[in-house]
C-alpha positions in Angstrom: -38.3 -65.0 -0.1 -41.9 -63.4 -0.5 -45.0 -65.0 0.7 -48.6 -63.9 -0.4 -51.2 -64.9 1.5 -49.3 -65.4 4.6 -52.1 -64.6 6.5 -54.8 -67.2 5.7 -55.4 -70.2 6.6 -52.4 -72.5 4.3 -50.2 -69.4 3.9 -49.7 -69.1 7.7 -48.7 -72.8 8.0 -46.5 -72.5 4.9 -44.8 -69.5 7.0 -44.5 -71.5 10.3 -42.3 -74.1 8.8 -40.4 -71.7 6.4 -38.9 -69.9 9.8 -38.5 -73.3 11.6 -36.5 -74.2 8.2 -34.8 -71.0 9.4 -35.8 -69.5 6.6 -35.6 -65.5 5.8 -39.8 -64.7 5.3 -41.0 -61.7 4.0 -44.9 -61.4 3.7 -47.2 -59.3 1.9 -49.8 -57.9 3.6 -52.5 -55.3 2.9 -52.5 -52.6 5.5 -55.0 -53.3 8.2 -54.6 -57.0 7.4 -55.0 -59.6 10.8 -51.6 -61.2 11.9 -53.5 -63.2 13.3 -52.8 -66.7 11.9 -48.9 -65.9 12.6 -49.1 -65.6 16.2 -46.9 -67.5 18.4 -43.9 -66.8 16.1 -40.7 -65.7 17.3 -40.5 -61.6 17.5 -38.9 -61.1 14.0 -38.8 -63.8 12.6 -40.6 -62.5 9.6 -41.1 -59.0 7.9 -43.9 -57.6 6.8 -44.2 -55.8 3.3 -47.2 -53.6 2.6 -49.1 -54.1 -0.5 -51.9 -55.7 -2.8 -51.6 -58.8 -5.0 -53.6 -56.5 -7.5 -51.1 -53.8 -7.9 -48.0 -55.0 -9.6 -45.8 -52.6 -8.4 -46.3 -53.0 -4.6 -45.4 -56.5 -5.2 -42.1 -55.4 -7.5 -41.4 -53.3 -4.3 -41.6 -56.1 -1.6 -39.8 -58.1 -3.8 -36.7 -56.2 -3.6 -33.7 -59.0 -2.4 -36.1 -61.4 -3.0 -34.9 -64.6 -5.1 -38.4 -66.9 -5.0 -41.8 -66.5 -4.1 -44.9 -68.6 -2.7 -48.0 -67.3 -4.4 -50.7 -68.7 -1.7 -53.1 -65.5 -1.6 -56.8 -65.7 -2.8 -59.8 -65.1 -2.0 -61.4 -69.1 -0.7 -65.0 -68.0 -1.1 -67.1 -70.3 -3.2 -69.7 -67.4 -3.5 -70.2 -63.2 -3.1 -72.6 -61.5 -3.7 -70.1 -59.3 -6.5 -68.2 -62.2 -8.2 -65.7 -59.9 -9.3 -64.2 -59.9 -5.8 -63.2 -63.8 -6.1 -62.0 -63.5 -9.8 -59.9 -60.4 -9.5 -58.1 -61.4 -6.5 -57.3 -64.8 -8.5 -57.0 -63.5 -11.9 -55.7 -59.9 -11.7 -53.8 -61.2 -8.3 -52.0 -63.9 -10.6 -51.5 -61.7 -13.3 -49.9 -59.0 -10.9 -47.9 -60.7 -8.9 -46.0 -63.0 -11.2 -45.4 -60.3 -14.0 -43.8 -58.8 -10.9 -41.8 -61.5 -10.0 -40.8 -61.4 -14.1 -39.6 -57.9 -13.4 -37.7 -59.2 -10.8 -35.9 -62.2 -12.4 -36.2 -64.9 -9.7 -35.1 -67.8 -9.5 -38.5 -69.7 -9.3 -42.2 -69.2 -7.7 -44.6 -71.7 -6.7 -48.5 -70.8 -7.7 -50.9 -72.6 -5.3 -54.1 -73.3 -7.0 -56.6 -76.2 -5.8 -58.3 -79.2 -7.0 -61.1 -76.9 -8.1 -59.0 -76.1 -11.5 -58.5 -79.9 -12.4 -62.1 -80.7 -11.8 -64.9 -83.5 -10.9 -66.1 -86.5 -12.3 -69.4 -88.8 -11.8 -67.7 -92.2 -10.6 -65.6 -92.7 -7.6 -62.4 -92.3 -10.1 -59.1 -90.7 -8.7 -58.2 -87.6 -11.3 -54.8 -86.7 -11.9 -52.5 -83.7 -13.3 -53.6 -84.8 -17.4 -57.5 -84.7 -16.1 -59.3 -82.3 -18.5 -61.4 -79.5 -16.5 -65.0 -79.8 -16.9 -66.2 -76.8 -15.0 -66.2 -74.2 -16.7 -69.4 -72.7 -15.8 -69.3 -73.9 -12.2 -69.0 -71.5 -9.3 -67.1 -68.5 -8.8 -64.5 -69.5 -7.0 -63.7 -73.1 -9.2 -63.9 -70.5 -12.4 -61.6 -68.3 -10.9 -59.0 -71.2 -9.9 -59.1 -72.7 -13.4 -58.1 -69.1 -15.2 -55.9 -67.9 -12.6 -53.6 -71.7 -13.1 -54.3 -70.7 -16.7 -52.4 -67.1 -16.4 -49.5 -69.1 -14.2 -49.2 -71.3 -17.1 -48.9 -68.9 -19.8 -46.5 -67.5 -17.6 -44.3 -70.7 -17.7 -44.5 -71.2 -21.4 -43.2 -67.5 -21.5 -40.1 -68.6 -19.3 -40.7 -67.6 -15.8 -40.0 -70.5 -13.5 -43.2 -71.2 -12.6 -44.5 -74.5 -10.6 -47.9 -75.1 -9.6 -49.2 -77.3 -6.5 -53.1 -78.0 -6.6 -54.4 -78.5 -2.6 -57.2 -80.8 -2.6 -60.0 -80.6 0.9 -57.7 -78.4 3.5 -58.3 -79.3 7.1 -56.1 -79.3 10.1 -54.9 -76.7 12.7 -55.0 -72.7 12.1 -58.1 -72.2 10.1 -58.9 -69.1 11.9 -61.1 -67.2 9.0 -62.1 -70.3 8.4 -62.6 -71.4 5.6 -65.5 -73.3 3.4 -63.5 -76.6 4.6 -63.8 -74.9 8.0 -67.4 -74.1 8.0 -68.1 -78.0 7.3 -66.1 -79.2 10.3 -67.9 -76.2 12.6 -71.6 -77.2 11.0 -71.3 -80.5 12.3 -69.6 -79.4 15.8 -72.6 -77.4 15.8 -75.4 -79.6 14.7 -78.5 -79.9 17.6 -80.6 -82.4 16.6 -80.7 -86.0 17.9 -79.5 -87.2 14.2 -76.8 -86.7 12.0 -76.4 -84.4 9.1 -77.7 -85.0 5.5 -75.3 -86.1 3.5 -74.9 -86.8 -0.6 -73.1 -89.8 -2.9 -70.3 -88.7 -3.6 -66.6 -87.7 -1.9 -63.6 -85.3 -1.7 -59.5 -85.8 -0.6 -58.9 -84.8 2.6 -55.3 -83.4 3.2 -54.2 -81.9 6.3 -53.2 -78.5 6.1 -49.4 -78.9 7.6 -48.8 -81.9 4.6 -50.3 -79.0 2.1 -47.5 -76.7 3.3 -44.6 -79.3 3.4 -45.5 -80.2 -0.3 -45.1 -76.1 -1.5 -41.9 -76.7 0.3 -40.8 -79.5 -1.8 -42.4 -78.4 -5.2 -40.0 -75.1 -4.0 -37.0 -77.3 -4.0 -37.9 -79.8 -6.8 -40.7 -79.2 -8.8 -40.2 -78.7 -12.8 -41.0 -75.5 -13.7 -44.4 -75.1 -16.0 -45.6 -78.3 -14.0 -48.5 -79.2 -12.0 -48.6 -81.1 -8.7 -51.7 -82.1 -7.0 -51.1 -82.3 -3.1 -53.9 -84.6 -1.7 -54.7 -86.8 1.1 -57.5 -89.5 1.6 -60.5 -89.8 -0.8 -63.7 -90.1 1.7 -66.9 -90.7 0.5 -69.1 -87.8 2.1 -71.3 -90.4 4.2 -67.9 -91.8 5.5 -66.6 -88.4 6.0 -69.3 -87.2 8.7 -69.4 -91.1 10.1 -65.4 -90.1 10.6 -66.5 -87.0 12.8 -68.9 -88.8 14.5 -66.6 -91.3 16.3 -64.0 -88.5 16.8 -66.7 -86.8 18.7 -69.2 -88.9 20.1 -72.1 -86.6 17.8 -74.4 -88.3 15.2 -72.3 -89.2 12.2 -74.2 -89.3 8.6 -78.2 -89.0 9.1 -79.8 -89.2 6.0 -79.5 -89.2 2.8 -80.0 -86.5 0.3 -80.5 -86.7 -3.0 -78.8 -84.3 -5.6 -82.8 -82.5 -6.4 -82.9 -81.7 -2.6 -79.4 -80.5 -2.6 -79.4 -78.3 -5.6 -82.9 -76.6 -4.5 -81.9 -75.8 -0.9 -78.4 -74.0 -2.6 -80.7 -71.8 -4.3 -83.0 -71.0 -1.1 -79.8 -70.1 0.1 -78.3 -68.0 -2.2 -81.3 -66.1 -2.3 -81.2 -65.4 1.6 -77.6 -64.6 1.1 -78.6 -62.1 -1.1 -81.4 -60.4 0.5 -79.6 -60.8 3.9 -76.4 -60.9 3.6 -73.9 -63.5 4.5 -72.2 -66.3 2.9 -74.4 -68.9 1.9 -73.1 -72.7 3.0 -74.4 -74.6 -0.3 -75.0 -72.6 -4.0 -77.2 -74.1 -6.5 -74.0 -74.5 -8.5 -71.8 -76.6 -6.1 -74.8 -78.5 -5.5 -75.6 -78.9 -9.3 -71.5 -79.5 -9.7 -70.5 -81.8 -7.3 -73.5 -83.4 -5.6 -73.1 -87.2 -6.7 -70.2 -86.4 -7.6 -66.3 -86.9 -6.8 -63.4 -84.9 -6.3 -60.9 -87.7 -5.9 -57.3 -87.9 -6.5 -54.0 -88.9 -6.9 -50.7 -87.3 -5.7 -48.7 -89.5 -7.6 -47.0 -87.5 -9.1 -46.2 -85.0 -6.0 -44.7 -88.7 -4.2 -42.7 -89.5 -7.3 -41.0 -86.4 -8.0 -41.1 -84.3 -4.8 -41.3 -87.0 -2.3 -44.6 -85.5 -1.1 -46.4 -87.8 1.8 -49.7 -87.2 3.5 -51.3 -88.4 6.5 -54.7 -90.1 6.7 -58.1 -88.7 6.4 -59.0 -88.7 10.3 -56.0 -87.5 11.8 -56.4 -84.1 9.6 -59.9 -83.8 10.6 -59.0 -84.4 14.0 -56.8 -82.1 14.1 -59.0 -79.8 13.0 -62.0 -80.3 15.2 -59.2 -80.3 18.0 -57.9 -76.9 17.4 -62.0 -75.4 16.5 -62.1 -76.8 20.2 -58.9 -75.7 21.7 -59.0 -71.8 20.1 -63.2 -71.6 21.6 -65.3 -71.6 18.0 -67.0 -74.1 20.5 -67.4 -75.7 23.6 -65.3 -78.1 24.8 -68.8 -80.5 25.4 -68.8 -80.3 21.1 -66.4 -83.7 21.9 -69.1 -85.8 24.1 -66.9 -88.1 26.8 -65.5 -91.4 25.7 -64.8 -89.9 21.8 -61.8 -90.5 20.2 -61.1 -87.1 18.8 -57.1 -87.6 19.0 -54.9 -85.0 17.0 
């Protein structure tokens, strides 16, 4: 089997337990791409295909003896400073890759897209698969999830065996780049002042990264093809969230809190820097504007029902993750004062 992506942060996982399942793995990798997330695997226990999730025919190449394929690859940037660098990996990527796999005639593929594409709402209501999206104009990256699921199911109502799983907050072990979900775990390991961070109403789901990858495996083996699957954990109010990290570490959980104004102001002081400076800005006036006071919750239902998907609880995926940020230097080991309870 073929898997995109298998060098980030849910694609590596995904890879990990396809070769324990003794699995044959092929990945596709652009040249120059860091094998970095798949280190510690046995010597060959994996190939590695050369190509771009943008150009169709290097895909139809290192799908050759391929049955099935996990399309994980994307780019998980909420913001750039060219937006086309987010949609076209998504989009085109999509587009590309399963029009290869068409070409191909396999047997199925699994499309991971995220939470983003089923969307947000403004009380503390879990959302499911029927959920209408309502962010159309939100940022680049929850635009480009939304009409990248759309091209996967187009592709399903044209035949291809298509099943989609839909990630909610990824955190746990691995998260090398890392990503936005990441950078939240690392602000907070990195926070100096005497008081906790300022936090917003509102919440997420918090999955662990390892349940994320299990659940492509079972959508692989039992999802219905042209279906969607949402793959979450714990909903966690954001206050709760940093009160969480607090006792696993011993730091100031929640300070105080923020209102959505203040939130959606500082995203565009930092968009601004981003632009003038470079780098990736932590908060957009868009996510603020989107999902301040507001809540991604909800339900896997439907994953538990039909694919026998389980999850484990909020705080043993974040500590897991502040563990391994620990354990792999992104920072000290005093980040986790004595007497915490940070146990993965």
């Amino acid at each position: 089997m073929l898997v995109t992506g298998a060098t980030g942060f849910v694609g590596s996982r995904l890879v990990r337990q396809l070769v324990v399942a003794g699995e044959r793995v092929r990945i596709l990798a652009r040249a120059g791409s860091s094998l970095r997330g798949l280190d510690g695997l046995p010597h060959g226990s994996y190939e590695v295909a050369l190509g771009d999730i943008t150009i169709g025919h290097t895909v139809y190449r290192a799908l050759a003896g391929c049955d099935r394929m996990y399309h994980v690859a994307a780019q998980f940037k909420m913001w750039a400073p060219d937006p086309r660098t987010i949609l076209d990996a998504a989009i085109v990527g999509t587009k590309e890759t399963l029009g290869a796999a068409r070409a191909r005639g396999l047997q199925k593929v699994v499309v991971t897209s995220s939470v983003a594409a089923v969307g947000a709402t403004e009380t503390a209501t879990p959302m499911d698969e029927g959920f209408a999206f309502n962010r159309q104009d939100s940022e680049t990256y929850i635009v480009a999830k939304w009409r990248a699921e759309q091209v996967a199911l187009d592709e399903a109502a044209r035949g291809l065996p298509v099943v989609i799983v839909n990630p909610s907050g990824i955190f746990g072990p691995g998260d090398w780049k890392p990503t936005p979900s990441g950078d939240t775990i690392l602000t907070f390991l990195r926070w100096g002042l005497p008081f906790g961070l300022p936090w917003t109403d509102g919440g997420i789901n918090v999955v662990d990264v390892d349940d994320v990858a299990q659940g492509h495996i079972l959508a692989m083996e039992s999802g219905r093809p042209g279906e969607r699957y949402i793959l979450g954990g714990e909903d966690i109010g954001f206050r709760a969230l940093f009160d969480t990290l607090g006792d696993l570490t011993g730091r100031p959980g929640a300070g105080r809190r923020s209102s959505r104004g203040e939130a959606m102001v500082t995203g565009r002081l930092l968009e601004t820097g981003a632009r003038l400076f470079g780098g990736e800005p932590p908060l957009t006036y868009k996510m603020a504007r989107d999902f301040v006071d507001r809540w991604v919750w909800v339900s896997s239902a439907k994953a538990e029902r039909e694919l026998g998907y389980t999850h484990r609880p909020a705080r043993a995926a974040l500590a897991r993750s502040v563990r391994w940020f620990v354990d792999n230097g992104y920072v000290p080991p005093r980040s986790i004062r004595p007497g915490a309870r940070c146990v993965a």
